[in-house]
N, CA, C and O atoms as CSV, one atom per row, in Angstrom:
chain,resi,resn,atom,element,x,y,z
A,1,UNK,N,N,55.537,-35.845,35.191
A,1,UNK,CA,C,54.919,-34.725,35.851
A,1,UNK,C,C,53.740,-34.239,35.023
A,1,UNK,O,O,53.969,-33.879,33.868
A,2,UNK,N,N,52.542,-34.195,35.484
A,2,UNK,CA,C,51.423,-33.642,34.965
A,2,UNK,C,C,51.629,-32.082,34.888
A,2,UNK,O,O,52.179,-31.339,35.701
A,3,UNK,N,N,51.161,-31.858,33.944
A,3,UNK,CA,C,50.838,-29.957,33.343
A,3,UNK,C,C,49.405,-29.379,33.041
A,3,UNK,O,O,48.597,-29.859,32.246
A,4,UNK,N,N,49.260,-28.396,33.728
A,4,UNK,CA,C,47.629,-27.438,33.334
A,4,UNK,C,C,47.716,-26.068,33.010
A,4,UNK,O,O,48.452,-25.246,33.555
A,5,UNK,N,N,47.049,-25.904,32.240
A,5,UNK,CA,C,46.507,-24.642,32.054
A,5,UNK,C,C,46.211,-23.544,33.330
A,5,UNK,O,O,45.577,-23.738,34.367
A,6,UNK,N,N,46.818,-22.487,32.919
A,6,UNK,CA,C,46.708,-21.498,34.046
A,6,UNK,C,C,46.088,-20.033,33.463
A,6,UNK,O,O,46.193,-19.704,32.282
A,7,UNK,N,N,45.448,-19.241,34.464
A,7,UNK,CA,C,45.109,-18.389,33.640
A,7,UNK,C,C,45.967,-16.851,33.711
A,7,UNK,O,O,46.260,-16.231,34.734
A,8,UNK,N,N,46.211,-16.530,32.503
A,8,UNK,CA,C,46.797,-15.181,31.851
A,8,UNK,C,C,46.699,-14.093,32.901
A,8,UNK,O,O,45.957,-14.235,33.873
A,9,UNK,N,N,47.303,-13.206,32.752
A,9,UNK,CA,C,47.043,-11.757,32.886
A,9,UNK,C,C,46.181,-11.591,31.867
A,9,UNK,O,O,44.990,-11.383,32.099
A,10,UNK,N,N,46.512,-11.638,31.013
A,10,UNK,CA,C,45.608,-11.114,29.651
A,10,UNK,C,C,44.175,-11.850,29.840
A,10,UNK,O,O,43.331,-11.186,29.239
A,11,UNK,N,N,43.637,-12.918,30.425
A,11,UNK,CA,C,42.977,-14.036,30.692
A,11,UNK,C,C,41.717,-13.301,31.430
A,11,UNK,O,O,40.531,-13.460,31.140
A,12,UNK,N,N,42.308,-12.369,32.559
A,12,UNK,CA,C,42.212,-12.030,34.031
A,12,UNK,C,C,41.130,-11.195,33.329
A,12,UNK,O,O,39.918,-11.408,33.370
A,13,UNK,N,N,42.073,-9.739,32.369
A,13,UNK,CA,C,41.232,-8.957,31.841
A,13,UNK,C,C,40.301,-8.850,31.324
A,13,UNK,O,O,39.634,-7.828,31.484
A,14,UNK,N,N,39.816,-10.034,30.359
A,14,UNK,CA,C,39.302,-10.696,29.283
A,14,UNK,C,C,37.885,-11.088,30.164
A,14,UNK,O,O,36.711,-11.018,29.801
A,15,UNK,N,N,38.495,-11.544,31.514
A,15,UNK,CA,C,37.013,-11.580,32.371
A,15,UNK,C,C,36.181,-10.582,33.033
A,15,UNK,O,O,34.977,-10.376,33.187
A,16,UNK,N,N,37.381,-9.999,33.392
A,16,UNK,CA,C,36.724,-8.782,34.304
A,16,UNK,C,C,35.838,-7.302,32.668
A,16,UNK,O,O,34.751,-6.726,32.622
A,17,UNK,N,N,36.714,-7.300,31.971
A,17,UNK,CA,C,35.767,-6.502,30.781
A,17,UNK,C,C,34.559,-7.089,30.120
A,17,UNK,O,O,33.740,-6.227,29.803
A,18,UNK,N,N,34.143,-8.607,29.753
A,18,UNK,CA,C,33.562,-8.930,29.668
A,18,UNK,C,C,32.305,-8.456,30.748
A,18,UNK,O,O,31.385,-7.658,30.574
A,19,UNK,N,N,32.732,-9.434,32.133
A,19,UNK,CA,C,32.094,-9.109,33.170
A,19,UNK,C,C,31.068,-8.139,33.577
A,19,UNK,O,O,29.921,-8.246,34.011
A,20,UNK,N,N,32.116,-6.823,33.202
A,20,UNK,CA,C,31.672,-5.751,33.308
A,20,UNK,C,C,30.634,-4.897,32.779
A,20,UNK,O,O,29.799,-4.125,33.252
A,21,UNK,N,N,31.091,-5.442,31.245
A,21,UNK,CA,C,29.825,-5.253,30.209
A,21,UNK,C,C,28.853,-5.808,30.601
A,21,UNK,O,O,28.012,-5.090,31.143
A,22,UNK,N,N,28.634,-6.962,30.515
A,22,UNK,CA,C,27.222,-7.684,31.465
A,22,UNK,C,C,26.474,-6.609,32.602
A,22,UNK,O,O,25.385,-6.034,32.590
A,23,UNK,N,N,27.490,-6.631,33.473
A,23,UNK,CA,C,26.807,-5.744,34.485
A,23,UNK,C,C,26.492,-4.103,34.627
A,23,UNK,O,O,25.779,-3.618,35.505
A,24,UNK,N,N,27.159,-3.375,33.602
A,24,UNK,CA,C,27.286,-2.329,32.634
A,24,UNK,C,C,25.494,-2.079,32.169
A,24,UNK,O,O,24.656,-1.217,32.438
A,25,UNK,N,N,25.503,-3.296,31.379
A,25,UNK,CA,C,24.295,-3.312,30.058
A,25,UNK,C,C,23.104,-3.447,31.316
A,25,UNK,O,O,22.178,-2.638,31.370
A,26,UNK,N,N,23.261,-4.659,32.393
A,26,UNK,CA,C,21.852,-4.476,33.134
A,26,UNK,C,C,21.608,-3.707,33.950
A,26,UNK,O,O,20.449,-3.629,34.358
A,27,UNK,N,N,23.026,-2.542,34.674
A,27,UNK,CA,C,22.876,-1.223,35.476
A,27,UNK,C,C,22.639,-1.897,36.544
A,27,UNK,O,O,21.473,-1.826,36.931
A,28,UNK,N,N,23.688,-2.836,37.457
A,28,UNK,CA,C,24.110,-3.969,38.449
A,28,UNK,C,C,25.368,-3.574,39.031
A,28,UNK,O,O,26.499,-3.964,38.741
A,29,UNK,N,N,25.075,-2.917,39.713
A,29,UNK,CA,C,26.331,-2.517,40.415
A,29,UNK,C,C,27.030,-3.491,41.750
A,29,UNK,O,O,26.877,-4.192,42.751
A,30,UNK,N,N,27.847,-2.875,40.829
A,30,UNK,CA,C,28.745,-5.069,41.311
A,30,UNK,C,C,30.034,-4.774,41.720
A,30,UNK,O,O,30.417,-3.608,41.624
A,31,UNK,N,N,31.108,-6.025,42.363
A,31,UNK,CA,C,31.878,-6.087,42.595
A,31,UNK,C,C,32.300,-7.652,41.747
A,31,UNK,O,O,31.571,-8.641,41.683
A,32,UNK,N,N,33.559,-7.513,41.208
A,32,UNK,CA,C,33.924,-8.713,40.336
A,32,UNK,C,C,35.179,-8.836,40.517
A,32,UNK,O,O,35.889,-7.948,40.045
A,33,UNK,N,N,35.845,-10.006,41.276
A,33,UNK,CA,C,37.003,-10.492,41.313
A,33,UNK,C,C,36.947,-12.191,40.403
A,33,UNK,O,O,36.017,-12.997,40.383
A,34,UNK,N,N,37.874,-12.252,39.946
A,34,UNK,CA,C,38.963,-13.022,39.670
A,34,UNK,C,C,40.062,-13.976,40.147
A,34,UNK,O,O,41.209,-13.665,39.825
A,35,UNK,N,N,39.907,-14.955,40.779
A,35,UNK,CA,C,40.711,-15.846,41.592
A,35,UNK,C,C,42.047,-17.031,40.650
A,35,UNK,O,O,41.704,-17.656,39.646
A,36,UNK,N,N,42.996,-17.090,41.029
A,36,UNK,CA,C,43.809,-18.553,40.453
A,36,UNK,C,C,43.123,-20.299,40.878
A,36,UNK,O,O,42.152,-20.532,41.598
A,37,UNK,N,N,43.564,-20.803,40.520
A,37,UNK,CA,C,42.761,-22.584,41.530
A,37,UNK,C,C,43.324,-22.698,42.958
A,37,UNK,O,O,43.128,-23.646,43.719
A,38,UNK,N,N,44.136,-21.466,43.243
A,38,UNK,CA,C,44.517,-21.884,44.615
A,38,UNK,C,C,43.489,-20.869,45.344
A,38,UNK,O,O,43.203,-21.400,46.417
A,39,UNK,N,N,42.896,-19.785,45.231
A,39,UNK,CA,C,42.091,-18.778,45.746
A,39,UNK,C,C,42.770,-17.667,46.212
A,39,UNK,O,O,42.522,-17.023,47.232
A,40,UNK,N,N,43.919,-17.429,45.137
A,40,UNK,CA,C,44.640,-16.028,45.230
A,40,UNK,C,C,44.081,-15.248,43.953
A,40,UNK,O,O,43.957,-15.571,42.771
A,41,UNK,N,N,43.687,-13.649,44.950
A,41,UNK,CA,C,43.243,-12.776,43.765
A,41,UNK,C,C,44.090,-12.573,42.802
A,41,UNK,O,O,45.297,-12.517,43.039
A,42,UNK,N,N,43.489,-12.404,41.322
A,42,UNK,CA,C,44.174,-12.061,40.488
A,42,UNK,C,C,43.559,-10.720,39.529
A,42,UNK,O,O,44.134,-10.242,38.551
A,43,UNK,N,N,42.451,-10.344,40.008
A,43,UNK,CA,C,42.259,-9.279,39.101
A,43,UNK,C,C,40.813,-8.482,40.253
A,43,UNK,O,O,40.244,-9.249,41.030
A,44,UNK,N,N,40.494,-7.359,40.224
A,44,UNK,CA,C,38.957,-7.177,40.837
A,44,UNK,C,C,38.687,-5.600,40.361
A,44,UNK,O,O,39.474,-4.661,40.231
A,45,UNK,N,N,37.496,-5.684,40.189
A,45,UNK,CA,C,37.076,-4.339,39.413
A,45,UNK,C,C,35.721,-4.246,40.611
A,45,UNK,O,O,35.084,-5.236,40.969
A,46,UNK,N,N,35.513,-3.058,41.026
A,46,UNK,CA,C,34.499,-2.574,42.107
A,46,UNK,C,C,33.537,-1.509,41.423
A,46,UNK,O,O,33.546,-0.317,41.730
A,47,UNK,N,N,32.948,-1.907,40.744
A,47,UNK,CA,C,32.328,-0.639,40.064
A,47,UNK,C,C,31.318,0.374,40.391
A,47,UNK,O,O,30.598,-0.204,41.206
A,48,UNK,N,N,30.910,1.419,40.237
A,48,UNK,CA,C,30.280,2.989,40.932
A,48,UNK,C,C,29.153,2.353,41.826
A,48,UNK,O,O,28.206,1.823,41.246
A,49,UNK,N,N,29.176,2.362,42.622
A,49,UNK,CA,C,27.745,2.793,43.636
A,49,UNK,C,C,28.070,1.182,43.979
A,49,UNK,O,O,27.541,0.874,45.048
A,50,UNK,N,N,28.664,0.281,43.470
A,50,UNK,CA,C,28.672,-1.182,44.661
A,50,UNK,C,C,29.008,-0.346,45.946
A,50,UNK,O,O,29.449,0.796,46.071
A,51,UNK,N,N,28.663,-1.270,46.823
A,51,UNK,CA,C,28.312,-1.455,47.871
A,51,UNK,C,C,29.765,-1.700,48.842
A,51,UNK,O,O,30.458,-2.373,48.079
A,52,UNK,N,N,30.205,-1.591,49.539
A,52,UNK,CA,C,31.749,-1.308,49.961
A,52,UNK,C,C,31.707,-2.858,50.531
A,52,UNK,O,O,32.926,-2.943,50.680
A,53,UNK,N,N,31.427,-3.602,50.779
A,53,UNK,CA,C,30.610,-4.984,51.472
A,53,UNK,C,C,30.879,-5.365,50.179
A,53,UNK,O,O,31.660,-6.303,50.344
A,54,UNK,N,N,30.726,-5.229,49.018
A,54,UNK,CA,C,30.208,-6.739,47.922
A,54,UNK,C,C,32.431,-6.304,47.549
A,54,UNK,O,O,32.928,-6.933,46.614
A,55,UNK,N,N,33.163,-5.528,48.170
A,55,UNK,CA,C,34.734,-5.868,47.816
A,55,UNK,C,C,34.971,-6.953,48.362
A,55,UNK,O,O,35.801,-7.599,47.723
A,56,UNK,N,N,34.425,-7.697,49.728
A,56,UNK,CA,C,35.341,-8.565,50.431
A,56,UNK,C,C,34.258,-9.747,50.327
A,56,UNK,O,O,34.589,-10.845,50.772
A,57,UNK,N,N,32.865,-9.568,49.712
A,57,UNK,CA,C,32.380,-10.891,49.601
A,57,UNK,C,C,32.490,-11.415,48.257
A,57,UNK,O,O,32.298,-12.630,48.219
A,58,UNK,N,N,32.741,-10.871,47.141
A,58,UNK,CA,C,33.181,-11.239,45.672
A,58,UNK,C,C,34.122,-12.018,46.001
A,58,UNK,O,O,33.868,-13.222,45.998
A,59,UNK,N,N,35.650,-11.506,46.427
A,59,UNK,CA,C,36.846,-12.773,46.177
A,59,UNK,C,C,36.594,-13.655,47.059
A,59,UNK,O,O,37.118,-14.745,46.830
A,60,UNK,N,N,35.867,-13.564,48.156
A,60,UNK,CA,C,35.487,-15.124,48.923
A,60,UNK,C,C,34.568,-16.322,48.345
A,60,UNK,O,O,34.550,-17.529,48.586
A,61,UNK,N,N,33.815,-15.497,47.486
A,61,UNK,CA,C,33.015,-16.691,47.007
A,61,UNK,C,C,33.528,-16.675,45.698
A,61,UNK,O,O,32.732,-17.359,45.055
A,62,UNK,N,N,34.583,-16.200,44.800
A,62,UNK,CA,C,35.720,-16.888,43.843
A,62,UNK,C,C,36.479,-17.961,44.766
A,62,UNK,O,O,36.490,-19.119,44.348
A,63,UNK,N,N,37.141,-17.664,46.034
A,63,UNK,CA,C,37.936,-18.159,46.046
A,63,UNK,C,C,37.545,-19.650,47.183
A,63,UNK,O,O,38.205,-20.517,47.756
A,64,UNK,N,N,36.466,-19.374,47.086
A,64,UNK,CA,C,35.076,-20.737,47.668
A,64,UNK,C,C,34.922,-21.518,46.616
A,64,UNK,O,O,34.683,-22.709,46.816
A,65,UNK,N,N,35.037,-20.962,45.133
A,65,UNK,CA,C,34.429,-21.631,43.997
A,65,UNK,C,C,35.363,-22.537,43.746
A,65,UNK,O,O,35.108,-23.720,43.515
A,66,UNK,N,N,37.068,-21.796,43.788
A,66,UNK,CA,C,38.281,-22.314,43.282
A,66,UNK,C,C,38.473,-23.022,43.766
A,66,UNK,O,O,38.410,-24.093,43.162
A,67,UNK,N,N,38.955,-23.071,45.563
A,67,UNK,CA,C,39.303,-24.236,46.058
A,67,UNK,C,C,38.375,-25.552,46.152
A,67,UNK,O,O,38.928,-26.632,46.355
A,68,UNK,N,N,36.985,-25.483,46.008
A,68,UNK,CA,C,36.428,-26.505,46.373
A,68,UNK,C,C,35.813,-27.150,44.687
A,68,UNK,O,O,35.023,-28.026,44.333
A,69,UNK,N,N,36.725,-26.108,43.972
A,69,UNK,CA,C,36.248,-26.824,42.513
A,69,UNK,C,C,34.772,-27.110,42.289
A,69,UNK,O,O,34.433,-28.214,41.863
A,70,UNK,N,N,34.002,-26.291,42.523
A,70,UNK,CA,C,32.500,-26.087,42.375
A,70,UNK,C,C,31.905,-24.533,42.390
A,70,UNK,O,O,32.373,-23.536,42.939
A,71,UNK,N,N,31.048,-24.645,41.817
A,71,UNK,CA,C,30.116,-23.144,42.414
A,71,UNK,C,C,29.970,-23.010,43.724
A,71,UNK,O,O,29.746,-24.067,44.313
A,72,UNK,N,N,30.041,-21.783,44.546
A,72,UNK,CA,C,30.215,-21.247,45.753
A,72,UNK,C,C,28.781,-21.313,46.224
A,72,UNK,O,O,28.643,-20.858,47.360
A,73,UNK,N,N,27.332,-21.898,45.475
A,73,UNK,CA,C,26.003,-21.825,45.973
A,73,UNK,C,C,25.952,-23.620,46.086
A,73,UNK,O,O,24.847,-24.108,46.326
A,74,UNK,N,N,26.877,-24.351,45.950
A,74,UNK,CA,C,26.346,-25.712,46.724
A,74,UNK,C,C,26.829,-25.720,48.135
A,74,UNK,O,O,26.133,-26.403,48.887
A,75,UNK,N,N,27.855,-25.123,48.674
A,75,UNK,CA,C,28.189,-24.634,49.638
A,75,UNK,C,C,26.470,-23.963,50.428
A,75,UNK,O,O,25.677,-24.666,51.055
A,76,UNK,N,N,26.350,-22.827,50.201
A,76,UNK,CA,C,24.877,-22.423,50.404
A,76,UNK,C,C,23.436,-22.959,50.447
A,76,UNK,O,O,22.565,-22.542,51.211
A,77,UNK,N,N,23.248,-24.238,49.248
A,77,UNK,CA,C,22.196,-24.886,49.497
A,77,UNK,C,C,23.004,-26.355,50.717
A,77,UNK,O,O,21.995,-26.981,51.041
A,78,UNK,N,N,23.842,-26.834,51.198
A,78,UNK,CA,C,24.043,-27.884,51.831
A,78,UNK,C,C,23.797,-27.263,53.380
A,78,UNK,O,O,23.323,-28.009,54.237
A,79,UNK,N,N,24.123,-25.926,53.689
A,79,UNK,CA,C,24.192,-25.466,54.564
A,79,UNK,C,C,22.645,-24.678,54.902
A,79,UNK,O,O,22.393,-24.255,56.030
A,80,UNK,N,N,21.667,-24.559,53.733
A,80,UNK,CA,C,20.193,-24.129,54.066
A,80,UNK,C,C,19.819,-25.714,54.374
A,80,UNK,O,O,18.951,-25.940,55.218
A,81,UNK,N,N,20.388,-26.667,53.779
A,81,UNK,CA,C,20.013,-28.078,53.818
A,81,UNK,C,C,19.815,-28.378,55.213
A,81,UNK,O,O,18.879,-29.114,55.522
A,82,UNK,N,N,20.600,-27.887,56.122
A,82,UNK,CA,C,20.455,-28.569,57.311
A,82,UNK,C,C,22.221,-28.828,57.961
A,82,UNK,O,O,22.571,-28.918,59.138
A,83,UNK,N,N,23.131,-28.899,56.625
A,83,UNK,CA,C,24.139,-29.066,57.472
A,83,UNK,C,C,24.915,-28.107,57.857
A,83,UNK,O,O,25.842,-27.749,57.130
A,84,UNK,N,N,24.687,-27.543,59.020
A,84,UNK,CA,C,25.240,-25.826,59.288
A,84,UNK,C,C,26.956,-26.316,59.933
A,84,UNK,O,O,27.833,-25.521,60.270
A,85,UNK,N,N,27.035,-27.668,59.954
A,85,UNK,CA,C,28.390,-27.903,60.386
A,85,UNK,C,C,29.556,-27.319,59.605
A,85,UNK,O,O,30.646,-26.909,60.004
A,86,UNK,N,N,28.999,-27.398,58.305
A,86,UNK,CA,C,29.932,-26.899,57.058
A,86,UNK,C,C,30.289,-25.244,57.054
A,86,UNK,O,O,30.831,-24.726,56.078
A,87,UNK,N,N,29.894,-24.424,58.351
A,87,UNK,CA,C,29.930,-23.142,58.205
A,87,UNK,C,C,31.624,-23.424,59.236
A,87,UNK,O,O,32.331,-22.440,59.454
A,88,UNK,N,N,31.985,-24.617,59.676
A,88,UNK,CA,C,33.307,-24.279,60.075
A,88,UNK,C,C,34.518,-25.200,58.853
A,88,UNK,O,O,35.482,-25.914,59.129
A,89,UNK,N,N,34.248,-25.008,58.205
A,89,UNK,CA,C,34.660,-25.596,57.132
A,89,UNK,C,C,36.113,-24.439,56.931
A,89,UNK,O,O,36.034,-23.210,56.959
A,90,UNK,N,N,37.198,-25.145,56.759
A,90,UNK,CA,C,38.696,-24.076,56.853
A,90,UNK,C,C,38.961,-23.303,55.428
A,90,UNK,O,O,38.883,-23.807,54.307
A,91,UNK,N,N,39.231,-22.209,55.698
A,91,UNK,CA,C,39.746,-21.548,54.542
A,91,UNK,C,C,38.878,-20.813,53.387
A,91,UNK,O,O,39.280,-20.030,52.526
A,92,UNK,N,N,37.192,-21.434,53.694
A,92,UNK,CA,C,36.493,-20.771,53.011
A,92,UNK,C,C,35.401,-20.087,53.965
A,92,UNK,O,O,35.044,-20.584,55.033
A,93,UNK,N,N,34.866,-18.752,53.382
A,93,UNK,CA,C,33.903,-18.037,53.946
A,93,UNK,C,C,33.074,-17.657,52.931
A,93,UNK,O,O,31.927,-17.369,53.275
A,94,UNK,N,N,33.417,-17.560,51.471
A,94,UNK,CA,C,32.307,-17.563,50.552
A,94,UNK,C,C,31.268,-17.892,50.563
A,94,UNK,O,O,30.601,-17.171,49.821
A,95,UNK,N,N,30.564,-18.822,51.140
A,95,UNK,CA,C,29.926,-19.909,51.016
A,95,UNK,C,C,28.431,-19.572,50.800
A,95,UNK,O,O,27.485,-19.985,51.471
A,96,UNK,N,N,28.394,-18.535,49.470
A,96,UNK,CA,C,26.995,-18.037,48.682
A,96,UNK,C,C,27.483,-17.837,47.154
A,96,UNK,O,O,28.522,-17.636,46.524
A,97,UNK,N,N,25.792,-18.056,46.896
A,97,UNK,CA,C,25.875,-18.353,45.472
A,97,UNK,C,C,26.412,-17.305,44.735
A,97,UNK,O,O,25.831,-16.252,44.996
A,98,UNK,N,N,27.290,-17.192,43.922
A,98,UNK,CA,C,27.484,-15.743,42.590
A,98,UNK,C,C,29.604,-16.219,41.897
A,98,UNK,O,O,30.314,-15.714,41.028
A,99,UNK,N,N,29.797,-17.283,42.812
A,99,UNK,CA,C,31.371,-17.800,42.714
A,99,UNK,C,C,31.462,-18.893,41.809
A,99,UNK,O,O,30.849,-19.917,42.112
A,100,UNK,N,N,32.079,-18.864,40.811
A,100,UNK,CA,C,32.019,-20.160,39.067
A,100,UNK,C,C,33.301,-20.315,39.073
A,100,UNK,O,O,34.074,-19.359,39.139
A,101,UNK,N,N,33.746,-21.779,38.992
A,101,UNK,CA,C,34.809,-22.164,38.920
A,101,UNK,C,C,35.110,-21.939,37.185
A,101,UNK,O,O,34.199,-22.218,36.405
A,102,UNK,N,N,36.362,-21.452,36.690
A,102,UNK,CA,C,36.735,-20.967,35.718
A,102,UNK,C,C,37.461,-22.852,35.406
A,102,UNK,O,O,38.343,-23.364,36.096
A,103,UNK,N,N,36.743,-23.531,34.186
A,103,UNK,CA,C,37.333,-24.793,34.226
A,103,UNK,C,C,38.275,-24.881,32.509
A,103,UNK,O,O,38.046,-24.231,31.488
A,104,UNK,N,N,39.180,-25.783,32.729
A,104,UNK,CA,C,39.979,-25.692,31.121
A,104,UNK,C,C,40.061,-27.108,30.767
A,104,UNK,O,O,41.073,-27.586,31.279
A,105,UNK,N,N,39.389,-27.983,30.086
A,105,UNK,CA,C,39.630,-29.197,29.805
A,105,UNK,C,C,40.083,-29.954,31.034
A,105,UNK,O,O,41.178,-30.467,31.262
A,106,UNK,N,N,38.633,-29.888,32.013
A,106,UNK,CA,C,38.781,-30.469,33.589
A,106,UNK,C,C,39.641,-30.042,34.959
A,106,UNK,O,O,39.617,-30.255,36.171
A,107,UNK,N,N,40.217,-29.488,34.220
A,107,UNK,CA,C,41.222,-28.586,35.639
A,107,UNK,C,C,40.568,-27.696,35.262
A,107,UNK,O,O,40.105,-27.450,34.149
A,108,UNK,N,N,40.465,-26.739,37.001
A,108,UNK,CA,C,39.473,-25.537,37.673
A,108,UNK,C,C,40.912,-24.872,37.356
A,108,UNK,O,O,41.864,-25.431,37.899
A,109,UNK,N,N,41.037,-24.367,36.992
A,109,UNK,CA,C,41.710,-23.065,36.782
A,109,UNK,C,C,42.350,-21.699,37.617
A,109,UNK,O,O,43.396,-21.109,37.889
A,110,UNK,N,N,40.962,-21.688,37.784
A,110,UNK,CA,C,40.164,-20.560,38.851
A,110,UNK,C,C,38.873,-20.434,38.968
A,110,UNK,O,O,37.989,-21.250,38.704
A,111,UNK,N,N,38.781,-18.995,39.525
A,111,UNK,CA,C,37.171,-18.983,39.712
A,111,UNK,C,C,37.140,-17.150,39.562
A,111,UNK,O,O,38.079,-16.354,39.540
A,112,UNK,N,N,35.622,-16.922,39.475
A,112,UNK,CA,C,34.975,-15.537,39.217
A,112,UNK,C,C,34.212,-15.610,40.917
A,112,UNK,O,O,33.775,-16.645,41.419
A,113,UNK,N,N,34.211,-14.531,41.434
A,113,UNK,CA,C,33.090,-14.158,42.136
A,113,UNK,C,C,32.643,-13.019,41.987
A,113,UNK,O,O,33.515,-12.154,41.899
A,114,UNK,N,N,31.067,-12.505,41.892
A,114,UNK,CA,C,30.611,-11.750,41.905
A,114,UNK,C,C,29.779,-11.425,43.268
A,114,UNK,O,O,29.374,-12.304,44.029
A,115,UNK,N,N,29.586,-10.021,43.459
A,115,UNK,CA,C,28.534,-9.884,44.710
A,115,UNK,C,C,28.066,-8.137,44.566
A,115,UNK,O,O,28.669,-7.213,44.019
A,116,UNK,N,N,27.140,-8.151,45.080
A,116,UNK,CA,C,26.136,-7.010,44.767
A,116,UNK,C,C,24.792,-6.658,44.297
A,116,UNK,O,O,24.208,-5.590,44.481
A,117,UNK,N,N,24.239,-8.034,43.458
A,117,UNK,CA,C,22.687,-7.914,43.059
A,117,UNK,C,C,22.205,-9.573,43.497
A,117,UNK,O,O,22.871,-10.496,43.965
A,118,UNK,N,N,21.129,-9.502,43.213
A,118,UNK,CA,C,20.909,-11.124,43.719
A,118,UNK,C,C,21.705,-12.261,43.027
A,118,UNK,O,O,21.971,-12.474,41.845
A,119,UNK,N,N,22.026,-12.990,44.310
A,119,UNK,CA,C,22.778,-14.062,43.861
A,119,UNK,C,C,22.765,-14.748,42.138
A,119,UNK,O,O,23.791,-14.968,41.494
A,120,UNK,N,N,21.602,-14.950,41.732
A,120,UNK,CA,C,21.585,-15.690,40.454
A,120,UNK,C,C,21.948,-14.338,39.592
A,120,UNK,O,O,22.933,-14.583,38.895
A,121,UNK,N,N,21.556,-13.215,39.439
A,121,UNK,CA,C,22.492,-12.315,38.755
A,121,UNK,C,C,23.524,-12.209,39.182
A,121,UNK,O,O,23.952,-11.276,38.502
A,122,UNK,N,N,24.378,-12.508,39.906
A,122,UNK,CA,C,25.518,-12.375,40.564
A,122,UNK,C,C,26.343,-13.794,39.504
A,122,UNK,O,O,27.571,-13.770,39.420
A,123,UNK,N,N,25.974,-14.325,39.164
A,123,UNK,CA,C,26.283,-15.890,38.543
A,123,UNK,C,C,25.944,-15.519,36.967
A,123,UNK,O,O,26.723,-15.912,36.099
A,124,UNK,N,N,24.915,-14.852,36.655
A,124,UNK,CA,C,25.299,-14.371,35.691
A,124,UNK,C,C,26.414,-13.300,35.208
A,124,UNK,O,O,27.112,-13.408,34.200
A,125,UNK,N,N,26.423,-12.638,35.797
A,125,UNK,CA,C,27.911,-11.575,35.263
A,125,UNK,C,C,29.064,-12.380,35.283
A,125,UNK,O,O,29.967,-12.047,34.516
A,126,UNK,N,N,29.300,-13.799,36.307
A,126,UNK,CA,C,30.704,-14.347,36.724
A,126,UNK,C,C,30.321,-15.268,34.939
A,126,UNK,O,O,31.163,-15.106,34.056
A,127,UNK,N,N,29.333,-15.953,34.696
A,127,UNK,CA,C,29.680,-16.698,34.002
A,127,UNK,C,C,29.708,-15.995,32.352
A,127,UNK,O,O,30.068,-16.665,31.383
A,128,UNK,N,N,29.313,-14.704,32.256
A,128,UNK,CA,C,29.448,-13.662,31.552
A,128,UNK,C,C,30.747,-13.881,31.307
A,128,UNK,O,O,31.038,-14.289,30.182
A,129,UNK,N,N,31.692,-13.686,32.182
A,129,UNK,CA,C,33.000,-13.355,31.989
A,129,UNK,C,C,33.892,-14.152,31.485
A,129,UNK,O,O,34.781,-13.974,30.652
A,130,UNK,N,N,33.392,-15.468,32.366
A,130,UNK,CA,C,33.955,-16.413,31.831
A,130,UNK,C,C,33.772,-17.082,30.292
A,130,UNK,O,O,34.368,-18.017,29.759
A,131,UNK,N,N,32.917,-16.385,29.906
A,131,UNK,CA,C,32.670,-16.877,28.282
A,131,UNK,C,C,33.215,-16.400,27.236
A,131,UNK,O,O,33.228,-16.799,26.072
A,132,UNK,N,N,33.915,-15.021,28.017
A,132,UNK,CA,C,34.828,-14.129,26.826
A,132,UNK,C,C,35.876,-15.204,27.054
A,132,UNK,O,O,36.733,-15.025,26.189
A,133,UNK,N,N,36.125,-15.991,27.636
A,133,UNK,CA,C,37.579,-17.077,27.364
A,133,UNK,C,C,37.486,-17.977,26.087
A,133,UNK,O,O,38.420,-18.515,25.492
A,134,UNK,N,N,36.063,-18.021,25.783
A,134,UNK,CA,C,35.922,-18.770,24.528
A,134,UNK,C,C,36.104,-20.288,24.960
A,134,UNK,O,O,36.721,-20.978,24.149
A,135,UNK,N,N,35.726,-20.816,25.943
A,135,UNK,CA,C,36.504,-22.683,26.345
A,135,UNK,C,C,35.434,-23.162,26.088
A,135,UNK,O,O,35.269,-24.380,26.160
């Protein structure tokens, strides 16, 4: 039987405070969830003046990142690409850039999504977070 790495409670926190600081220091008012590799929430911090909208698009594009084991913006460029077929694609609705698969020595773990400032800052705070893991 194969075994992976999973991530902590303590893990969870470690992202979302990180996270936060990031988006804290650039005055980015954000929404930051935390996903497992299956795309169940595990942690989400909504911070002052986000946007009531960036609560339910953060864990979709974590949990876009997780299941499809990629960032939640190749989803987004395949679908500006031309293939809009992929917008019926099951189980995910994320499907914009700011969602980082949280990876541990090749197994996805989980994932971060962020939402609330432009997408590529949105990818910065997720991968912010993910760096307080130290991997």
């Amino acid at each position: 039987m194969n075994t992976k790495p999973v991530l902590s409670a303590e893990d969870v926190k470690k992202i979302l405070a990180a996270a936060e600081a990031h988006a804290v220091q650039n005055k980015w008012a954000v929404t930051i969830s935390v996903v497992d590799d299956g795309g169940h929430l595990l942690g989400m911090l909504r911070l002052d003046d986000a946007a009531p909208i960036s609560a339910h698009i953060a864990p979709a594009k974590a949990k876009t990142a997780a299941l499809g084991r990629r960032e939640s913006r190749i989803y987004e460029e395949m679908i500006n690409g031309g293939r809009v077929s992929f917008l019926s694609a099951p189980l995910i609705e994320g499907m914009l850039e700011g969602g980082v698969p949280v990876t541990v020595n090749g197994h996805v773990v989980g994932a971060v999504g962020v939402s609330g400032v432009k997408s590529t800052e949105d990818v910065l705070i997720a991968q912010a977070g993910i760096a307080a893991l130290g991997l």
